[in-house]
N, C-alpha and C positions, 0 to 999 in steps of 0.2 A: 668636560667633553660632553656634548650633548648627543651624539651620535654611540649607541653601543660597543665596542669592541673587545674583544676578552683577553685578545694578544695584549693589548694597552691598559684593560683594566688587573691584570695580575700583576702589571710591574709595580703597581701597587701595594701589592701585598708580602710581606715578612715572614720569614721565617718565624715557628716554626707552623703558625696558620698556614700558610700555603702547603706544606707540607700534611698534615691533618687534614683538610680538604681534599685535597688528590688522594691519599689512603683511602678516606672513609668513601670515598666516590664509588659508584658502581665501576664508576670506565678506569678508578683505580688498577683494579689486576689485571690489565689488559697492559698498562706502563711499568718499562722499568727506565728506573731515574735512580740517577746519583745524586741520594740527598747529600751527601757531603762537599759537592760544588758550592762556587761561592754567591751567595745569596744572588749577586748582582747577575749573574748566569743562567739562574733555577728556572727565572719564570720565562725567560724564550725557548730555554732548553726544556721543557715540558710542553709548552706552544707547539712547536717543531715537531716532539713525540706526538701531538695530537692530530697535526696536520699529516703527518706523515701513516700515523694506523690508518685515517680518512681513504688514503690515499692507496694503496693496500690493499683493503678491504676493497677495493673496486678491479684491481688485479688478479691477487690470487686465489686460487683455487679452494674458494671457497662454498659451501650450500648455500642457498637461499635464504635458510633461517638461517644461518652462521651472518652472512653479510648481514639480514636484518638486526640482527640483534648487537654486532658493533654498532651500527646506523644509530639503531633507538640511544646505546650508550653513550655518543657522544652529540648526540640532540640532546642527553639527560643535563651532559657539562656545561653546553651553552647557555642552557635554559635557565641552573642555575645559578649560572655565574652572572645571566641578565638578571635575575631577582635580587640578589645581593646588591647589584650596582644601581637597581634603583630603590633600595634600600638602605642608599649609602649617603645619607644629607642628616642634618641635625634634628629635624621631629620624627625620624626613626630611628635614633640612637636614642633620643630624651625617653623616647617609648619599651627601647630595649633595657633602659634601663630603670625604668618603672617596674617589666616583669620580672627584671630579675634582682626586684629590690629585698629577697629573702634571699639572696642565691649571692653571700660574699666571695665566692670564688668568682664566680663571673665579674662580680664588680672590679674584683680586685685587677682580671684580666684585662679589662677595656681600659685602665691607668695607662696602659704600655700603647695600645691600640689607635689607628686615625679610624675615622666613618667606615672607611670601605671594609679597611680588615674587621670590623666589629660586628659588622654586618654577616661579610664570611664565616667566622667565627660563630655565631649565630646559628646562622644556618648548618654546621656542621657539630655544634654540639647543642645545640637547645631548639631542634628544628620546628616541636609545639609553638614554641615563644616567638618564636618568628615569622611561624604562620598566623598566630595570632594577630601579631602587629601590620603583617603585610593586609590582612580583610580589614584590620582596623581603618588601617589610612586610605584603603581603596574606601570604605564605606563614605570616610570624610571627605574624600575628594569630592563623591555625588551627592553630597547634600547641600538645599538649596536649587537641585539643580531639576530638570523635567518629571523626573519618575520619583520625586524624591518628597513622605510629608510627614508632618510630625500631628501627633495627641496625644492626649492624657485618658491613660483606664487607670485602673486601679493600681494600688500602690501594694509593696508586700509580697505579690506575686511569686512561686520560686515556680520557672522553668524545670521543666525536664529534661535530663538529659539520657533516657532511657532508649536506646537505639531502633526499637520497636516504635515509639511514638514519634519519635523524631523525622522517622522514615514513611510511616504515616500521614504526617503533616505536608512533607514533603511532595508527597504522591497525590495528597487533594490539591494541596495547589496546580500541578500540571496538569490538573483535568481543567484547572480556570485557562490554560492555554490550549485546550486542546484545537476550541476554533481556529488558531492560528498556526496549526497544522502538527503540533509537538506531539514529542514522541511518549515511550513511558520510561524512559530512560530518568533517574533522579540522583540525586547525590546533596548530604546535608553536614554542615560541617558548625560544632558549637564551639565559640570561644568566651571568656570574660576577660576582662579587665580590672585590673588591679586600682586605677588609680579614680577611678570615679562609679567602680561596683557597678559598671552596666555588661550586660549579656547581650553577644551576637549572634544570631543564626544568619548562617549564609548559605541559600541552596540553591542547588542549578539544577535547570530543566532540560532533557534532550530540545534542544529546540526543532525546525523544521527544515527540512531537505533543503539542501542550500550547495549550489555549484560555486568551486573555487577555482580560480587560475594557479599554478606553481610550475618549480621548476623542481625536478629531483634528477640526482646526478644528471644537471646540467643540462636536461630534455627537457622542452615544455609539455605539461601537460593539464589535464582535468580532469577535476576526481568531485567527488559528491561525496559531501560533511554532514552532520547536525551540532552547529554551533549551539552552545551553552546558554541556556537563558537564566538570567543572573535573578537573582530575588533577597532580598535581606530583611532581618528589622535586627533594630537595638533599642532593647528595653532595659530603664531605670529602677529597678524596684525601690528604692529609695524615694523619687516624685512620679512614680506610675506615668513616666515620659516613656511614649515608645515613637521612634523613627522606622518610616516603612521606605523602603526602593522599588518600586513594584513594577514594571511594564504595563500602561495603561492607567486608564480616568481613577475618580475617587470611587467610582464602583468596585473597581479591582482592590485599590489600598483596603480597604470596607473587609471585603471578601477575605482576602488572606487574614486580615486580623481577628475574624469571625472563628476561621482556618486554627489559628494560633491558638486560641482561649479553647477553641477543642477538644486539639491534639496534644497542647502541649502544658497546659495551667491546667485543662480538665475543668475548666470554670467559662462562663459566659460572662465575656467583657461588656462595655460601655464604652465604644470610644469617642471620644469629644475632640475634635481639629483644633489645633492649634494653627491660627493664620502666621504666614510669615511678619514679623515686623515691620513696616512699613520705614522705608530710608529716608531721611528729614536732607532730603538735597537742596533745600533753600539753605542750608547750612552752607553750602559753594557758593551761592548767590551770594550770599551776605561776609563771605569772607574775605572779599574786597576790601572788609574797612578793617577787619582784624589786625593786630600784631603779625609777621610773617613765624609760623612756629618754628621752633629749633628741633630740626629734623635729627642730626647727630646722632642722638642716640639708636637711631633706627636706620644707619648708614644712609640714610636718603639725603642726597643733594635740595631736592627742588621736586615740589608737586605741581604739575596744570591741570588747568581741564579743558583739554585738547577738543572738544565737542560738548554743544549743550543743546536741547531744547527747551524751549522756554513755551508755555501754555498759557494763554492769558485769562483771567479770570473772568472776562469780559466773552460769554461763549458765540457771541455775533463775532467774533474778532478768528483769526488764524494763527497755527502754533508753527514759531519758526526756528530753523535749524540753525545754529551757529557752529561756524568752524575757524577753530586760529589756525596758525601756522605751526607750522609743525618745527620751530627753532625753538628750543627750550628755552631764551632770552626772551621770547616777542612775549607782548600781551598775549593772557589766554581769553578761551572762548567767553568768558565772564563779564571782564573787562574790554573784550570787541562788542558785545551788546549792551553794556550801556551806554556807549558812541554811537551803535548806531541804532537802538531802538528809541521810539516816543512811545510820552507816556502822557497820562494827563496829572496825577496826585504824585506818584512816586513808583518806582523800579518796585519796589517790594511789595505792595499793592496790585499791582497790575500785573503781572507776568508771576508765574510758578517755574519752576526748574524741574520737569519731572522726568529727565531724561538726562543722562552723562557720560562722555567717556574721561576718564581721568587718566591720566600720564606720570610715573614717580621716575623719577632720575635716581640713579644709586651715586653714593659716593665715589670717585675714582679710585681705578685701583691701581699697584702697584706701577701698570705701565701708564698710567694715566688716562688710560680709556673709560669712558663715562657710558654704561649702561643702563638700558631702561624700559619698563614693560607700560602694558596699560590693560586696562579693565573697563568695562559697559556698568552701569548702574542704571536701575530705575526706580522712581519712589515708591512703586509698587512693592517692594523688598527683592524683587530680581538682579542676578549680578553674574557676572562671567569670571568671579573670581576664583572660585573653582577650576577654569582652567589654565590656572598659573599653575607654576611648577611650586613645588612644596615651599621649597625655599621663600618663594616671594609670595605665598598668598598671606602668612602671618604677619608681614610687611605691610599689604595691601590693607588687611582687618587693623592695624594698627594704625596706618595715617588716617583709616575713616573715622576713627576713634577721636583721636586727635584734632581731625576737622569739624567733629560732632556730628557726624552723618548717623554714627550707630553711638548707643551705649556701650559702653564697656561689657553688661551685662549679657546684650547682643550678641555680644563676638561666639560663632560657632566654632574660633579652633582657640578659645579659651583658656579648653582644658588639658590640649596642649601643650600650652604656653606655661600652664601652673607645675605639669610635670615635670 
């Protein structure tokens, strides 16, 4: 289901998880449910309870704060019953159970358990662990991506996690936003990881006055927000790797990490940029004459490369765009330019490939429908893979592997995959 829904995603969930979620819930003691119903009943007959207080609470005779505070409790349920749900795919199970790899009771739990319930489950009894994993894989989604860079300080480092410093830290950095009109509003949240001994901070900033449209009971209206400005790093003390997510230039990344060896190492860093890798897309060029690789293992039917540009090394000369067709059978964009480009020595000589969109066909499924995403590359180390859904970015970092685009060693959801 790509679209959220809570009525649809509870039918999902067992006995006696669903049960333990609705208890420990705030909007809990507001329901009464007969957990002795039969499983297959529970989760519309709780649905129904919810939509029905909703309903209610706009009727009777209630205070102001009385109605607000039903309100807030069952925005509490939605809210996190969408966190669970997108929580609920196989690199945040491999992750839940990385943190709960001291923790044989949970493990033992999730034997019985699919994604979604484990995820629930999660959330309702280990909800550190879960918040953990939820900044984790937001963090991995943004990297690579605009605001996102990596270097090396020193190694050994221990962070503090002293609420005083941490809060500290927090508060120099939104003076680096204050130009762009932020508030002094901060909040900082530390996690680790078990499986590769790095440390997160993740802190948000009051950001600046910012008009919304909405609707509340069914009235349009607008109201005046201060959205959250997101700020992260993840440091290795193991290879003195730190990843920064900053909003704005390499002056800002600079700044905060200056910020960081301050407030929170208490020591003045060094930091040294690590460049992205640069992406060896003459590797698609040249895969024209390769073997066709055995995808199988990686459910992929069929890779193209739906668009290319080609640069030629000849800089009096113009860089041209090529596009195939978009039938998964036709020649791809690879194999359309060397039909129809000249050359004067050879295709491999003459033209570069420093630009791509690539296309993976999934294997069919069950009903025999053949799905399939695509991705931007550039040789620059740029890529849009990041916004694949979870599911299909380890897919995507695996056929580039495959096709030689990256190293293995490359691969940023790695460590994922090792978990």
């Amino acid at each position: 289901m790509k679209v959220f829904n809570a009525r649809h995603f509870l039918r999902h969930i067992g006995m006696p998880t669903l049960q333990y979620f609705a208890e420990a819930h705030p909007l809990g003691k507001r329901l009464s449910i007969d957990w002795a119903l039969s499983p297959d009943l529970l989760p519309a007959t709780l649905s129904d309870a919810i939509d029905q207080l909703g309903a209610v609470s706009q009727h009777a005779a209630l205070t102001a704060d009385e109605r607000e505070a039903i309100e807030q409790d069952i925005w509490l349920w939605q809210d996190d019953l969408q966190r669970a749900y997108l929580m609920s795919n196989s690199l945040a199970t491999q992750e839940f159970r990385s943190v709960c790899a001291d923790d044989p009771m949970a493990l033992a739990v999730f034997q019985d358990l699919d994604e979604r319930e484990i995820a629930l489950w999660m959330l309702t009894h280990r909800d550190k662990g879960f918040r953990d994993v939820e900044l984790h894989l937001a963090f991995l989604a943004k990297t690579n991506g605009r605001y996102w860079k990596k270097h090396r300080i020193q190694s050994g480092l221990c962070p503090s996690q002293d609420r005083t410093q941490l809060e500290a830290f927090c508060q120099a950095v939104a003076q680096l936003y204050k130009k762009a009109g932020a508030g002094d509003g901060v909040h900082v949240e530390f996690s680790e990881r078990q499986a590769d001994h790095s440390i997160q901070l993740t802190l948000y900033v009051e950001g600046p006055v910012t008009a919304l449209t909405h609707f509340s009971q069914s009235q349009f209206n607008r109201i005046t927000t201060r959205i959250a400005l997101e700020t992260a790093l993840v440091y290795y003390p193991g290879t003195g790797i730190i990843e920064t997510i900053v909003k704005g230039g390499g002056k800002v990344h600079t700044a905060v990490l200056a910020l960081f060896g301050e407030h929170v190492v208490q020591q003045v860093i060094t930091p040294e940029e690590i460049e992205k890798p640069p992406l060896k897309l003459n590797a698609l060029r040249d895969s024209v004459f390769e073997p066709t690789p055995d995808w199988s293992s990686l459910n992929v039917q069929g890779v193209r490369v739906r668009r290319a540009r080609f640069s030629p090394s000849d800089k009096l000369a113009v860089s041209l765009n090529i596009e195939a067709s978009a039938d998964q059978h036709d020649e791809d964009a690879v194999v359309v330019a060397r039909q129809r480009l000249r050359f004067k020595q050879s295709f491999e000589v003459e033209y570069t490939l420093d630009r791509a969109t690539v296309t993976v066909y999934r294997t069919p499924n069950d009903k025999g429908m053949v799905h399939h995403f695509s991705f931007d590359l550039s040789a620059s180390g740029a890529s849009t893979i990041t916004n694949l859904s979870i599911q299909n970015q380890p897919i995507a970092q695996a056929v580039l592997v495959t096709l030689g685009v990256i190293d293995a060693d490359d691969n940023p959801l790695r460590q994922l995959a090792a978990a």
